[in-house]
C-alpha positions, 0 to 999 in steps of 0.5 A: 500500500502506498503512501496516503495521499490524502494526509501527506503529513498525517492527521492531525491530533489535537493536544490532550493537554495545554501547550507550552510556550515553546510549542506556541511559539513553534505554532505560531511561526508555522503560522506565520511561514504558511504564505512563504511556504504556499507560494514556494511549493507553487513556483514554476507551475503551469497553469494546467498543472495548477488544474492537476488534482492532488490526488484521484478525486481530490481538489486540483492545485488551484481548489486548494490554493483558494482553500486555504485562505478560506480556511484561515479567515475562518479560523482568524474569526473563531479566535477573535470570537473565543477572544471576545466573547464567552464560549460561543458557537461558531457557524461552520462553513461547507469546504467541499461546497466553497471549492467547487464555486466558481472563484476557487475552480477557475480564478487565478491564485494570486490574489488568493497567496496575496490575501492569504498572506496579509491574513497570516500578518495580522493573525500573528500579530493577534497570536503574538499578543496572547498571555497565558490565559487568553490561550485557554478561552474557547469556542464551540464548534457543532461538529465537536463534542468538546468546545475547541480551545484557542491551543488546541485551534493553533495546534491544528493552523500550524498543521492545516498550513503544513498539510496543503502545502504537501499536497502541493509538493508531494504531487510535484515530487510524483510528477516530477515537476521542477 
């Protein structure tokens, strides 16, 4: 059996304790390098590569480009709404659904990287500024069982970020795209 495509890096798993100061800035900085990462992975591409599926039934190259801003917006707000207010249930989004308009299918992926990266500025300066108790406010989410804390959210971008950029790369390592 082959590696899995799907989760090139492999799932994440949510922290079963509080994370440490070390590992937030570790986390944060994943953050902060996402944008960098992305736009590297994508250097060169052609446009019918940037149509390529990542994998057979998966989102092409673009699809996950455009997902990933949508993602982080997302996930920007639930931060500032755990912040702001207490406990409070988020509107989750329909991914699959957000994918398939047409501006993820078909736009080109520059102003998605450009959004994508003043998003993850401001981000980091909200992740920057963070104390200890800040990091433990929490929101709930209706898919979840447990609310989701700002650690365990963190925990998750770094690999979220991490995740689609090797989408992108190990399909550039099979196909043999330099």
């Amino acid at each position: 059996m082959g590696p899995d495509l799907r989760f090139p890096i492999g799932k994440f798993q949510r922290p079963t304790v509080a994370l440490t100061d070390t590992q937030r800035r570790e986390y944060i900085e994943a953050i902060a390098a996402t944008p960098a990462r992305l736009s590297d992975a994508l250097k060169g591409l052609k446009p019918e590569q940037l149509d390529t599926r990542y994998r057979p039934e998966g989102w092409t190259v673009r699809q996950v480009v455009h997902h990933v801003p949508d993602s982080h917006m997302n996930a920007y707000t639930r931060f500032k709404l755990a912040l702001t207010e207490e406990l409070p249930l988020i509107k989750p989004y329909d991914e699959a659904k957000w994918a398939e308009l047409g501006d993820a299918r078909t736009a080109a992926i520059e102003p998605s990287l450009a959004l994508l990266e003043n998003l993850h500025k401001r981000w980091v300066l909200l992740l920057r500024s963070l104390g200890p108790a800040e990091w433990s406010r929490k929101f709930r989410h209706p898919d979840h069982e447990k609310p989701l804390s700002l650690d365990d959210s963190l925990a998750l971008y770094a690999w979220h970020g991490k995740h689609h950029v090797a989408h992108i790369t190990s399909l550039r390592e099979r196909e043999g795209w330099r």
